[in-house]
N, C-alpha and C positions, 0 to 999 in steps of 0.2 A: 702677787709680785710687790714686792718693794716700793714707796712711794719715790719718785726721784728723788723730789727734793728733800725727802728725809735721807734717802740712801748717801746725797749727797753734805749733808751736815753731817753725819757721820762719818764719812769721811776725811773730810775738813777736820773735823776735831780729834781722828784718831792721826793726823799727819802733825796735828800743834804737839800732842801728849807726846805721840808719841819720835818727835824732833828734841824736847823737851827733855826724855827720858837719855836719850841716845846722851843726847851732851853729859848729863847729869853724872850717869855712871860709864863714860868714856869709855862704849863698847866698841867703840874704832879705832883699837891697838895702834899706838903708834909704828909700833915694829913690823904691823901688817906686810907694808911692802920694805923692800928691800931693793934703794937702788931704782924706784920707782916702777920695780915690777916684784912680784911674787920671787921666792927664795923657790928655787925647783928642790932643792932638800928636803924640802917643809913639804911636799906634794907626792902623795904615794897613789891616792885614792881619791876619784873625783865625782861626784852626783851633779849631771847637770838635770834641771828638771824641765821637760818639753811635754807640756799638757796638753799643746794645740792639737786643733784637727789638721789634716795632709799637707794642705798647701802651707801652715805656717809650723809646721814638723819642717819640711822642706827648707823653708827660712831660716830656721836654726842651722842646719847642716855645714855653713862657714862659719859659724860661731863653734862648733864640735871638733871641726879639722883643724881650726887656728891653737883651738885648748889640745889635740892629741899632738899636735906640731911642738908645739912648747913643751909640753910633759911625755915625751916619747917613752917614757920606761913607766910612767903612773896608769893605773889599771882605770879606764875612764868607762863609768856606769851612767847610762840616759835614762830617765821615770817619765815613761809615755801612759797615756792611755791606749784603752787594746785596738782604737781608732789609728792612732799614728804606729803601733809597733811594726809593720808591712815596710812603712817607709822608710827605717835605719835598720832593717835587715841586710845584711852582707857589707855593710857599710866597715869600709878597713879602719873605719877612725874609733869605732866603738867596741867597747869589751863583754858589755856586759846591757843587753837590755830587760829593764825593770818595770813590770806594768801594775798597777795598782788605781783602779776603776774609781774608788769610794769616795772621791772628793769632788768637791765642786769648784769651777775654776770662772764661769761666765760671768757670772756677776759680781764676783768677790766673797758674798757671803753665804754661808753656809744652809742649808733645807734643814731647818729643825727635824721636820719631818718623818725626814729620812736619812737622819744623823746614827749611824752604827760606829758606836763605840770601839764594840769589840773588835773590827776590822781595821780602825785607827789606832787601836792601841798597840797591835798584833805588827801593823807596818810601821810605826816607830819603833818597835823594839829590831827589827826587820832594819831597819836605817843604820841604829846604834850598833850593831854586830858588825856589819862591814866598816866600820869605824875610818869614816871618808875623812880627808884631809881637807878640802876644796868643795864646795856646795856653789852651784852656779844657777841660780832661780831664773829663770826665762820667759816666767807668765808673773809674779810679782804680785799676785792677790794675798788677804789675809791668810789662806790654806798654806800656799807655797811657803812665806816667809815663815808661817808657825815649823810647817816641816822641817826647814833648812832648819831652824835655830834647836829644833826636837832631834834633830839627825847628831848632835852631838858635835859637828864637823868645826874645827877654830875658826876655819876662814870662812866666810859667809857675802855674796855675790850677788848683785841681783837688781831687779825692778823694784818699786813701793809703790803700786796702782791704788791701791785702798786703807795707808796710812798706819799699816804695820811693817815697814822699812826697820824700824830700832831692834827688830829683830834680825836685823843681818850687821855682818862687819862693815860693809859701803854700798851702798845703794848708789844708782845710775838714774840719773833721768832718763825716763823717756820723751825721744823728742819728738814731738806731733811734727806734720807736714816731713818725715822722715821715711822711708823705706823699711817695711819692719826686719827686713834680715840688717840693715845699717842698725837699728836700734838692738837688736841683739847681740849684733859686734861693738858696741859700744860698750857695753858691757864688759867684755871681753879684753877691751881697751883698756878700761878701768883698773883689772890686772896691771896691766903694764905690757899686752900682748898687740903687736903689730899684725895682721894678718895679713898674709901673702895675694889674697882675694877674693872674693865673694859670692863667687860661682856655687850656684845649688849642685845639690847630690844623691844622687839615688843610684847603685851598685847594684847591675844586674851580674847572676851568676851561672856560673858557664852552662847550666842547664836550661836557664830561663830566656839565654842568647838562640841556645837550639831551638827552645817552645817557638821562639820568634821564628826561626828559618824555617821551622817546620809550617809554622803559620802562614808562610808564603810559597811553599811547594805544594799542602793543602788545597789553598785556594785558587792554585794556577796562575800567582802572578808573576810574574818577571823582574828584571831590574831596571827596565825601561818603561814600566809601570808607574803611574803618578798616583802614590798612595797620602789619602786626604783621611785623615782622623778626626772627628765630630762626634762632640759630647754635650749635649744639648743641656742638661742639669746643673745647677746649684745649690747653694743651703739653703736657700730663700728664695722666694717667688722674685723679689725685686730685684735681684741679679741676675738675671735670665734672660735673654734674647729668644726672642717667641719661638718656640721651635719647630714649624712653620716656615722663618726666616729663613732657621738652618738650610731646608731642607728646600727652597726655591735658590739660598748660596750653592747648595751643591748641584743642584741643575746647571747654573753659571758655567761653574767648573768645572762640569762634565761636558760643556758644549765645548768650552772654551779650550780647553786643555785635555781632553780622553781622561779625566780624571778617574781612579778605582776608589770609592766610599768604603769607609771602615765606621758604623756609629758604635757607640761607644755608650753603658750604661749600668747602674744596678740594678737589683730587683725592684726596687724603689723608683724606679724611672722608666719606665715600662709605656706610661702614660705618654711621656713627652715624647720618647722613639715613636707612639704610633702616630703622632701630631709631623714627626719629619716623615715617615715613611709616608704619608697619604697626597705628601709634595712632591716626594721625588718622584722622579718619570724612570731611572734605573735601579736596578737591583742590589743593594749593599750590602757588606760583610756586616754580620750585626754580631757582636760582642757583649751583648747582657745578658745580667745573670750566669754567663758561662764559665766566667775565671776571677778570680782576686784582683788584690790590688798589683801583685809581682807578675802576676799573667798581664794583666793588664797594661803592665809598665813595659814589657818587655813589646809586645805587640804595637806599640806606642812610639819604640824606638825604630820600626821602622819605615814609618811616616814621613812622609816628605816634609807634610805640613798638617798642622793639629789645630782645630777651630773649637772654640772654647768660651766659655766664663771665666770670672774671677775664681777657682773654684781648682779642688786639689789637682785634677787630671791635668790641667791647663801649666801647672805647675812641675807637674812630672813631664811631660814634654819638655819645658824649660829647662831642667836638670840633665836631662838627655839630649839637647841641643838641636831637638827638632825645630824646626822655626813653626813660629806661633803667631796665629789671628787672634785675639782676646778679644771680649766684648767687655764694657764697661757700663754701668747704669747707678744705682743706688749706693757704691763704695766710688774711695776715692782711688784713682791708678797710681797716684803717690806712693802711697805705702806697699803696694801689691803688684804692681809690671812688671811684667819681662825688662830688661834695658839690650840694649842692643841692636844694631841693624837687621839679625836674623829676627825680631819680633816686632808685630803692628798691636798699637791697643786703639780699637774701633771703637768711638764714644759720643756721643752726643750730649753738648752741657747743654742744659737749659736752666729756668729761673731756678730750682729746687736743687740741683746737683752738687755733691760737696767738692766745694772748692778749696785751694789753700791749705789748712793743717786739719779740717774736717775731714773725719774718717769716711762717715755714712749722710747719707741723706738727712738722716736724723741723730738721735742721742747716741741710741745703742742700734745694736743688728738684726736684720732680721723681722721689724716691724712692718707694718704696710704700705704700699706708696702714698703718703700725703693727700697728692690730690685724685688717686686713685683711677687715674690713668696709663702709669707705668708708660708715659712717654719716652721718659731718655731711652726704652730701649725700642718699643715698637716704631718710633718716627725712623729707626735707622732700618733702611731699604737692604735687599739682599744685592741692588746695583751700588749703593753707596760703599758697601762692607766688600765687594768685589776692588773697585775703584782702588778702596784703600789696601788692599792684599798685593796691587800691582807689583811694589816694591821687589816684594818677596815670589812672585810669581817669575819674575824677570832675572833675578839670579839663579831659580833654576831653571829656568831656560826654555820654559813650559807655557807662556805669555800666548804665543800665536801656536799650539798646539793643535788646535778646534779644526776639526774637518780633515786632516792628515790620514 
């Protein structure tokens, strides 16, 4: 791995050259905008590029409808990896989804390693044939901007995380302590595009509404059923509320309320399921390993209430307007919350938690807890995390259910 602080003079110095270069040979047409937004003439073909995993696929999704709003007759192409293509399937705002694995996006720079040419060379040529008008970069690492500016495309869009921005037409700041689908529409701004609102999106399709119905005639529940969705998993250990917790929360909820448990899980997570099942005292729908991400979603939607991590599922809820518990520990809920009345973010700061425009706990994601106690999440009790769900308990109506 990379040493930081070399990764980060690199950086720094590819943001002077390459700031340096931009002016020089004034790759930022003045005729770009027109009228301080984009010429809709000039826009036929559009590549936005969404490299994230689920939950910041998700994020993007008002940044995709605000561009198909503005360009309603331009044919608009998304370049996900095969992680995020699940997410903007059936999505009415996209035309055309593009998957293409072979790049690295985490860190900015490239695995010598495991650099295949031939597969790079093959998806730029792959770029240049659809011959896009509009290039809208969404992850803004070295890879990205090389692509957008290899894509052939005049207008060029985007982030500069790693100091190769001179490779697009206007770069956007990113703005820390921000909301990452607001950083993504800012971009978008950038344009010259107003967007209507910022609501996430994920399109289930009339077959996948059925898998749902069927999913509740299957298991015998009703409409006066208080269906509780629980997904114990994250990308990371330090994001994670013990799942343990879950699983004395859903006891809570089942005394409290007749609640019906749904857990929620890949094959990859197998583990944590059998850490909630060994809590709870009733029997729950268990959901891993059995379905995808579109099974999964549809099943999700019809949830009363969804309990969660920072972490994609939690986010697909959100898009489908389940009301949501999130847990919060090693990221910041800045950038990544529900907003709204129908969602609780259940958190505990303490001295190590990132505060303010810090992302993570630490530099980057995904490393250890510090002090290797993983407090911010185990200190939070499955009564504290009840307490705080009351909100959302009490609209629907379910608060004094317990014993009925």
């Amino acid at each position: 791995m990379m040493n930081r602080t070399l990764k980060k003079i690199l950086v720094d110095t590819n943001k002077n050259v390459g700031s340096f270069l931009f002016n020089l040979f004034n790759l930022s047409s003045s005729n770009t905008l027109k009228n301080g937004s984009l010429d809709s003439e000039r826009v036929n073909r559009i590549l936005i590029i969404s490299l994230h995993k689920i939950g910041d696929v998700l994020f993007t999704t008002p940044a995709i409808r605000a561009l198909e709003e503005k360009f309603p007759k331009a044919k608009l192409t998304v370049w996900v990896k095969s992680r995020g293509r699940a997410v903007l399937e059936n999505n009415p705002h996209v035309d055309e989804i593009l998957v293409f694995d072979n790049v690295s996006v985490a860190r900015g720079f490239e695995d010598i390693n495991h650099f295949d040419i031939g597969s790079r060379l093959k998806f730029v040529s792959d770029l240049r044939m659809r011959k896009f008008d509009l290039v809208v970069d969404l992850v803004g690492t070295f890879s990205t901007n090389s692509y957008s500016f290899l894509s052939g495309a005049p207008l060029r869009f985007g982030f500069d995380n790693h100091g190769f921005g001179f490779l697009l037409t206007k770069v956007t700041p990113f703005a820390r302590g921000k909301h990452l689908k607001q950083n993504y529409l800012d971009v978008i701004r950038t344009i010259g595009i107003t967007p209507k609102n910022d609501n996430l999106e994920i399109e289930l399709s009339f077959n996948e509404k059925k898998l749902a119905e069927k999913f509740i005639t299957d298991h015998n529940l009703s409409c006066n059923d208080f269906l509780v969705g629980i997904h114990p998993g994250a990308g990371w250990f330090t994001k994670r509320w013990p799942p343990a917790n879950f699983g004395q929360l859903a006891n809570l909820l089942v005394k409290e309320t007749n609640a019906k448990i749904v857990l929620f899980g890949n094959r990859d997570e197998g583990k944590l399921l059998i850490e909630v099942l060994r809590e709870l005292k009733t029997q729950p729908i268990i959901m891993s390993g059995k379905s995808g991400l579109r099974e999964m979603a549809a099943v999700i939607s019809k949830c009363h209430l969804f309990l969660g991590n920072d972490t994609g599922p939690t986010y697909i809820a959100e898009a489908l307007k389940v009301p949501v518990g999130v847990f919060f520990g090693s990221t910041n809920p800045v950038y990544s919350a529900p907003q709204g009345t129908k969602y609780v973010v259940i958190r505990k700061i303490i001295k190590c938690s990132p505060v303010d425009f810090h992302q993570y706990c630490f530099d980057e994601p995904g490393v250890p807890c510090r002090l290797g106690k993983h407090e911010c999440m185990k200190t939070i009790s499955a009564a504290e995390a009840l307490e705080a769900l009351r909100p959302i308990l009490a609209k629907k109506g379910v608060s004094q259910l317990g014993g009925k």
